[in-house]
N, C-alpha and C positions, 0 to 999 in steps of 0.2 A: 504494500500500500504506500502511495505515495503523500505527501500533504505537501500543499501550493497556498500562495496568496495571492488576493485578486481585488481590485476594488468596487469588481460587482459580480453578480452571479453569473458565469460561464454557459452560453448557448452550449455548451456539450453536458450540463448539468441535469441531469432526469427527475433530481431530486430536491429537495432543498426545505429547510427546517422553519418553521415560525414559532420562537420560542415565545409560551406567553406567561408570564405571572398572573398569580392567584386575582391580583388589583385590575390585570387586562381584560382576562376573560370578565370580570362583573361589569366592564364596562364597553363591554364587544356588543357588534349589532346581533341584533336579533335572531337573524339565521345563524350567525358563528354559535350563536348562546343555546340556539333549537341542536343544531349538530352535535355540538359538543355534550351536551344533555342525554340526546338519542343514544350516543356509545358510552358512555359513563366516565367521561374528560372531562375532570375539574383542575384541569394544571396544578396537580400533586404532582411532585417531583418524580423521576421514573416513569411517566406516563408520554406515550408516543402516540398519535390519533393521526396515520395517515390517509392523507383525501387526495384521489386522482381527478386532474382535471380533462374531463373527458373529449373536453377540443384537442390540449394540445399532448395529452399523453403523462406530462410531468406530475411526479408524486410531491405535494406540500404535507411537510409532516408539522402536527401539532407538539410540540414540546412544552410538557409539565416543567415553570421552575420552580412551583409555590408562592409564598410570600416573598417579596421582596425582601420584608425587614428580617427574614429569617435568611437570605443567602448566606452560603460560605462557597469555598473551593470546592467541600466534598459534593454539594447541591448540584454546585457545575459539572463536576465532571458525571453522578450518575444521570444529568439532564441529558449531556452527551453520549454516553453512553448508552442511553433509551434510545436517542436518535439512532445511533448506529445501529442497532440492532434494528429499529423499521424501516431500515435501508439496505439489508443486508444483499438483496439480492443486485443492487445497482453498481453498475463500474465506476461510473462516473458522479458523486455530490456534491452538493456546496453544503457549508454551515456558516451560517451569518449568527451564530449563538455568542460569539467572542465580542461583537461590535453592539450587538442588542444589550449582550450585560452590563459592556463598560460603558453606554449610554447611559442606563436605568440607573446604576450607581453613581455615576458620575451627575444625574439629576439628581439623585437623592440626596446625596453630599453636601450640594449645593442649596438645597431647602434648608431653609429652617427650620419649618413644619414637619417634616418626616428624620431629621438626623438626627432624633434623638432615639427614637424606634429601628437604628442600624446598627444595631450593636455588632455585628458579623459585619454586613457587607460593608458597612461606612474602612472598611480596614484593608477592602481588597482593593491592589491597584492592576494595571494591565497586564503586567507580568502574569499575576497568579489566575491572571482568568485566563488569560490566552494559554496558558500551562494546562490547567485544569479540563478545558476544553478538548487538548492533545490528547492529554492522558485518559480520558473520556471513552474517546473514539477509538484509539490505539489499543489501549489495555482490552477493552470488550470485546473486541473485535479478533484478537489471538487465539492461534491455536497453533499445539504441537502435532504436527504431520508428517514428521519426517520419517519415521520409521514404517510406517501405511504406502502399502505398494503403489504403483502409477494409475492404477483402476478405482484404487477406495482413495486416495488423497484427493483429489477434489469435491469426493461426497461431506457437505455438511462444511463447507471451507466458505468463507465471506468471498462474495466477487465482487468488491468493493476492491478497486486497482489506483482511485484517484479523490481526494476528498481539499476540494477548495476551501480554504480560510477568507471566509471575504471581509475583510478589515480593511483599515488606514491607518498609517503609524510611522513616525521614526523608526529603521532598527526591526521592523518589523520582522523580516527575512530571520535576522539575528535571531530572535526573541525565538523563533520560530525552530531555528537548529537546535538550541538550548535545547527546549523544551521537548525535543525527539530523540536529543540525547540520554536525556535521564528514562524515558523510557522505550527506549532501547535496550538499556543497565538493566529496568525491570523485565523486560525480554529473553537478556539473557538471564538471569537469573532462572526464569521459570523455565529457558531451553535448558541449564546444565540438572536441574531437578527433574523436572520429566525423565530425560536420560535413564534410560535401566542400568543400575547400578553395576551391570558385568560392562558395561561399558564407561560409564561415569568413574573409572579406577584413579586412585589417589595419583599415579603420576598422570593421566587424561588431564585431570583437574589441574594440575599443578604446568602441566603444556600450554594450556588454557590461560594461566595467568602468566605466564610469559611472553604469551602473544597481546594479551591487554597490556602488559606494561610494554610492547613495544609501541603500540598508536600515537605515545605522547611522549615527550623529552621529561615532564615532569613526575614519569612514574618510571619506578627501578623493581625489577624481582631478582630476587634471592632465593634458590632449593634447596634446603639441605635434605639428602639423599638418608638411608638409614645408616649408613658408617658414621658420616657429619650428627647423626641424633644421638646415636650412641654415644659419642664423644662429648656431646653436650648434655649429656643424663638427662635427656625427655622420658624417664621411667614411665610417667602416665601411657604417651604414646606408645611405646614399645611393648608394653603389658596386652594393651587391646590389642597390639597388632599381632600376640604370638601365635594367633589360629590363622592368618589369613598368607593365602600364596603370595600377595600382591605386597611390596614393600612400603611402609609407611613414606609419607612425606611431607616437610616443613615448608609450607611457603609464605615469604616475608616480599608485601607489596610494601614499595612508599611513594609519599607523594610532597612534592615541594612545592610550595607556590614562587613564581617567578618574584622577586623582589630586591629590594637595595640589600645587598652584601653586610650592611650596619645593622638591617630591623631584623629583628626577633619574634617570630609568630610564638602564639600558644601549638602545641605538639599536643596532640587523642591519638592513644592508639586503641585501634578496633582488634575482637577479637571474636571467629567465626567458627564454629562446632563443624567439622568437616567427618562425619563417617559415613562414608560414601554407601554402606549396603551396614544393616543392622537386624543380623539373626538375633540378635542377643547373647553372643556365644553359648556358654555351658548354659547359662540358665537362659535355655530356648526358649524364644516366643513360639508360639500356638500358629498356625500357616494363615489365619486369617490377620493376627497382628504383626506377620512379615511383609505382606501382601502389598504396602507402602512405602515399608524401609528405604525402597532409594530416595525419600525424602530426607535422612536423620542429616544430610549434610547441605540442607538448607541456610542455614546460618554461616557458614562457610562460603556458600555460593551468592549472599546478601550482600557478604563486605568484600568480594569481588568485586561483585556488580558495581557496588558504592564507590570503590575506588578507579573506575572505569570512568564513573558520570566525573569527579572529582577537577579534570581541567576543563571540562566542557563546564559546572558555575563556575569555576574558578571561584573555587573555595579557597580561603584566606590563611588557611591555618597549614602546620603540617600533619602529615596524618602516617600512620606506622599501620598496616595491616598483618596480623601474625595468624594463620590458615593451621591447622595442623590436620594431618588427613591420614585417613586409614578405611577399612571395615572391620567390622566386628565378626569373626565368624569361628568355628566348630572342629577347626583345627586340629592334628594328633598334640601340637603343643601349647593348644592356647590355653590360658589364664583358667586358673581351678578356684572354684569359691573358696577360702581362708587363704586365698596367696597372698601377700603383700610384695609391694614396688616402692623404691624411694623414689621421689618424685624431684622436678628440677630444682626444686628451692630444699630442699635436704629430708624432708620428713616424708615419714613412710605412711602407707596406707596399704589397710586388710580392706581385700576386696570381697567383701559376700557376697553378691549380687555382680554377675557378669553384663547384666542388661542394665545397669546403671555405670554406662561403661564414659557417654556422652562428657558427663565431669573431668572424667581422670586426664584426658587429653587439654580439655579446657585449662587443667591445673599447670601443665606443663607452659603450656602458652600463654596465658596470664603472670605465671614468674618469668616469663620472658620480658613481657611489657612491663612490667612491674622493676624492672631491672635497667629498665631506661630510662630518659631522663623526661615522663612525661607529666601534663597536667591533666591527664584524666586514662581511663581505660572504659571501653564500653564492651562487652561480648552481647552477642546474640546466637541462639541455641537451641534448636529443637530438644530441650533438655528433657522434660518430663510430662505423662502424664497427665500428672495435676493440676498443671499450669493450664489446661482445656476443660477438665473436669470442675476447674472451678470459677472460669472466663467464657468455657464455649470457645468455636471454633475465629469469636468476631473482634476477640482481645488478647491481647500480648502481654503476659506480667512483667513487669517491671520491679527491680529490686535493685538498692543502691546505699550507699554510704555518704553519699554525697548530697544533698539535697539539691545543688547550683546545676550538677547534672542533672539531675533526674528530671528540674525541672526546663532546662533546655529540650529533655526529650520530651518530655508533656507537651508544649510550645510545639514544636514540631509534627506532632502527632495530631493537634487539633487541624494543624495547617493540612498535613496531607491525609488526615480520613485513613491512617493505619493506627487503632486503638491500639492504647496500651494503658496498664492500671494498675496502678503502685499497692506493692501487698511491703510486706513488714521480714526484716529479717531479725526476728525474737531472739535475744541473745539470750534469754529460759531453752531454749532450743538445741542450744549448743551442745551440750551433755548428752544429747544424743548419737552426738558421734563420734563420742570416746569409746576407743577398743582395748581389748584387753591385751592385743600382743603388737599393738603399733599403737603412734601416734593420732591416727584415726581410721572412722572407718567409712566404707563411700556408699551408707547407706543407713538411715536411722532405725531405731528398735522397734517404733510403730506402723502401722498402717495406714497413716496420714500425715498431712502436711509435708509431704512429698515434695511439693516446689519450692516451701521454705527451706527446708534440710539440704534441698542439694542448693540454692542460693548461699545458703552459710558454709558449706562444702567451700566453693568456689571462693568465699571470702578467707580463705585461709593460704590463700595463694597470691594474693594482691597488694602484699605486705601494705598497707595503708594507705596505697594511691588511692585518690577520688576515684569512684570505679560504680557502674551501671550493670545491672547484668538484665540482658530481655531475653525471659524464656518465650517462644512464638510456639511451642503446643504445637496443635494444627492448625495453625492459622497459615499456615504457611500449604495447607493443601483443601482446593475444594472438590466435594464430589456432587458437584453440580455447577451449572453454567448459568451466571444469575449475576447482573450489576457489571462490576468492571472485571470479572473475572470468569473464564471459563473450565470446564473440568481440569483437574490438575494442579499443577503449581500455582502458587499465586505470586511470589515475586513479594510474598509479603518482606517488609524490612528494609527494602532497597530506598526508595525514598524519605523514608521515616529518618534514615540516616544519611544521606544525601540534604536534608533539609538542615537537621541539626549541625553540620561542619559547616556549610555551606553559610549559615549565620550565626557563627563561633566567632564571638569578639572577643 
C-alpha cells in the first residue's frame, strides 16, 4: 500500500470518507439524518456507513468521530481505521479525515465557547493527527501472508494498493514519511512475531538487527555469539539455552542522536524478552499453551522495532538496546527443576519452575544495562500469565521504581492508545523468593501474584537504576481481526516506546 498527498481528491479515487462528528450529524439535512437513522449511524466512533453514488459509481463512506470535545489520537486513528476497513475492497482512496480534524480542532481552539469542553482534543496539533490517521489505515489494514502459497495469499488480502492524504501543509510530505516510518517498526515487529519460531531462530533475529542497524549511520549492532556469553557469565541465558540445538545470542542495538561533540543527552537503555519458541522446557506446557509460543519473544522484537523508528523522530536522547535471545526447549541437557545458575551480577538462582524461564534471561540483561552509565532502564516482556489474567488481553502492566519513569510511560500510553496500568511491587512480597540452597528462587511459594513476584525477581538485577519493567501478557497477540489490528501479532509496544524516547527531555 502506498500513501500520497494531494490537495484535492484524485479522479482515480473510487472512494472517499466524510468524517462526521457527533455535533455534524445533529445538524445535517434531513435526508443525511433519515439515512443515517435507516442503518443505525450515529457517528460513534468505529462506525463506517458507506453510500454508492449510483450516477457516478464512487463509494462516500460515512465516518463515526463522536464528540468532538471527546477527541484524542486513539479516536483518530480507530475512525481511520473503520474507514479502511469499508474500503477494503478499493485500489485506489482518498481520506480527507487529517484536514476535516485539524479544521474542527483548530475551530474549536479558537472558540471560547467550546475550549473549555476540549480537554483531549484542544492538545492535539497536526503532527498527531496526520500520524494517527497513518497509523489508522496502515495498522488495520495488515496482514501476514507470507508463508500462504500463490493460490491462498491473495484470498482475504486488502486490495487497497493507493490511499491519498488530501491535506495542505508545510512539510507535509515530511510529516508524512515520519509517520510510515514508525509504522512500518510496528510492521515489523508483528512480521518477526508471526514468524514460526523454527524459523524466527535466535541468530535469524539477531541477522535481522544487523540489517536495521545498517539503514542509518546512527544505529550500531553488536552479537555476542555463545563463546562471547560465556565469557561474560550471562548464567541466566545459558541455563535456558541448555535444551535447545540452536545457540543463544546477545544482541546490543545503539543509537546516537547526531549532535555538538560538547552536549550531553540523557542515555535509557531498553531491554526486550527474546525466546524465540517457548515449550517450557522440563516443566512442559500442555500442546494447547504451546500453540502460541512463537510469541514469548515479542518484547525483544518491540525494542527492535523501537530502535529502527528511532532516526526516523529523531529522538533526542541516546538509547542502548540489550536483546538477549534463545528458546526454551526439552533438551537431553536442558535445565532440571532445583538446578541453580549464577547469574551476570554474581548471585545465584534455584530454578523450580523451567517455564518461568522469561526472567532469568531478562536478569542477565538488565545487569548489563545496569552496568552502564544510564538514566533509566525500561524492559518489556511477555513475562507472565498474570499480567492478562488480571488486565485482559487490552493492558500492559506496568511496574517500576521510578515514578518520573513510569510516568513518562503513562504520558505516552494515553498519546498512542497502547494501555498500560501500574500495579505495585510489594516489598511484603519479597520473602517469597528466598531459597533455601541459593540466593533466590525464580518462582514464588504461592499460586498468585504471579506478575508481582517475577517484577521483584527482575528488580534484583537492576542494582538501583530508575528502571520500568512492562509485562504485555497477551496483549501482544490477537485472535481476532477487530480495530487496528488483525489476527496475530499486534506490534503491541512499538510505539508506546517510540513515543516515550522520542519526548525524553
Amino acid at each position: 500500500m502506498t500513501l500520497t498527498t494531494a490537495a484535492s481528491v484524485p479522479k482515480t479515487a473510487t472512494a472517499v470518507d466524510r468524517p462526521l462528528f457527533a455535533e455534524d450529524l445533529d445538524a445535517a439535512d434531513s435526508g443525511l439524518k433519515k439515512a443515517a437513522r435507516q442503518h443505525g449511524f450515529t457517528a460513534k466512533v468505529g462506525q463506517a456507513l458507506p453510500v454508492v453514488d449510483p450516477d457516478s459509481g464512487t463509494t462516500e463512506v460515512l465516518v463515526g468521530m463522536g464528540k468532538l470535545a471527546d477527541l484524542n489520537q486513539e479516536r483518530i486513528r480507530k475512525a481511520a481505521a473503520a474507514y479502511s476497513r469499508a474500503v477494503f475492497n478499493h485500489q485506489a482512496v482518498a481520506c480527507t479525515m487529517n484536514s476535516v480534524v485539524a479544521l474542527a480542532v483548530s475551530a474549536a481552539q479558537s472558540s471560547t465557547d467550546t475550549a473549555s469542553d476540549l480537554d483531549t482534543a484542544s492538545d492535539l496539533d497536526e503532527d498527531q493527527i496526520l500520524a494517527a490517521v497513518v497509523e489508522g489505515i496502515r495498522l488495520s489494514t495488515y496482514r501476514f501472508r507470507d508463508l500462504k502459497s500463490d493460490y491462498t495469499r491473495a484470498k482475504g488480502a486488502p486490495k487497497i494498493e493507493k490511499v491519498t492524504i488530501v491535506a495542505k501543509g508545510r512539510g507535509l510530505r515530511n510529516r508524512l514519511a515520519v509517520a510510515n516510518q514508525v509504522v512500518d517498526a510496528v510492521l515489523m515487529a508483528r512480521d518477526m512475531v508471526n514468524e514460526p519460531g523454527g524459523l524466527m531462530t535466535p541468530q535469524r533475529f539477531a541477522d535481522k538487527a544487523r540489517e536495521v542497524a545498517r539503514q542509518d549511520d546512527r544505529l550500531r549492532c553488536t552479537v555476542w555469539n555463545e563463546a562471547r556469553i560465556k565469557k561474560e557469565r550471562l548464567g541466566g541465558l545459558l541455563a535456558v539455552n541448555q535444551g535447545s540445538e540452536h545457540p543463544p545470542q546477545l544482541v546490543t542495538v545503539t543509537y546516537r542522536p547526531t549532535r555538538s561533540a560538547k552536549s550531553k543527552a540523557p542515555h535509557v537503555a531498553l531491554v526486550g524478552k527474546g525466546v524465540t519458541f517457548d515449550s517450557g522446557g522440563l516443566s512442559l506446557k500442555t500442546s494447547q499453551g504451546m500453540m502460541t509460543m512463537k510469541i514469548d519473544m515479542a518484547g525483544a522484537a518491540a525494542v527492535l522495532a523501537t530502535m529502527s523508528a528511532l532516526p526516523a523522530v529523531n529522538a533526542p536522547i541516546d538509547v542502548t538496546a540489550y536483546i538477549p535471545l534463545t528458546d526454551n526447549m526439552t533438551g537431553p541437557n536442558a535445565q532440571r527443576p532445583g538446578d541453580v545458575f549464577t547469574a551476570r551480577n554474581g548471585k545465584s538462582v534455584e530454578v523450580l519452575n523451567t517455564d518461568a524461564e522469561g526472567r532469568l534471561i531478562l536478569a542477565d540483561a538488565l545487569s548489563l544495562a545496569s552496568e552502564s552509565s544510564v538514566d533509566a532502564i525500561i524492559d518489556i516482556a511477555t513475562l507472565t500469565g498474570s499480567a492478562t489474567a488480571a488486565l485482559g488481553t487490552g493492558y500492559a502492566a506496568l511496574m517500576a521504581t521510578d515514578d518520573a519513569v513510569a510516568v513518562r510511560l503513562q504520558e505516552a500510553s494515553t498519546r498512542t492508545g497502547e494501555n498500560i496500568w501500574r500495579l505495585p511491587l510489594p516489598i511484603e512480597y519479597r520473602p517469597e523468593l528466598d531459597s533455601a540452597v541459593a540466593d533466590l528462587r525464580n518462582i514464588g511459594t504461592k499460586p498468585y501474584g504471579g506478575a508481582l513476584i517475577a517484577g521483584l525477581f527482575l528488580k534484583e538485577f537492576v542494582d538501583g537504576k530508575p528502571w520500568a519493567h512492562i509485562d504485555v501478557g497477551l496483549s501482544v497477540y490477537s485472535d481476532t481481526t477487530k480495530g487496528l489490528v488483525s489476527k496475530g501479532a499486534t506490534g503491541f509496544g512499538v510505539r508506546l516506546l517510540v513515543d516515550t524516547l522520542r519526548n525524553w527531555t
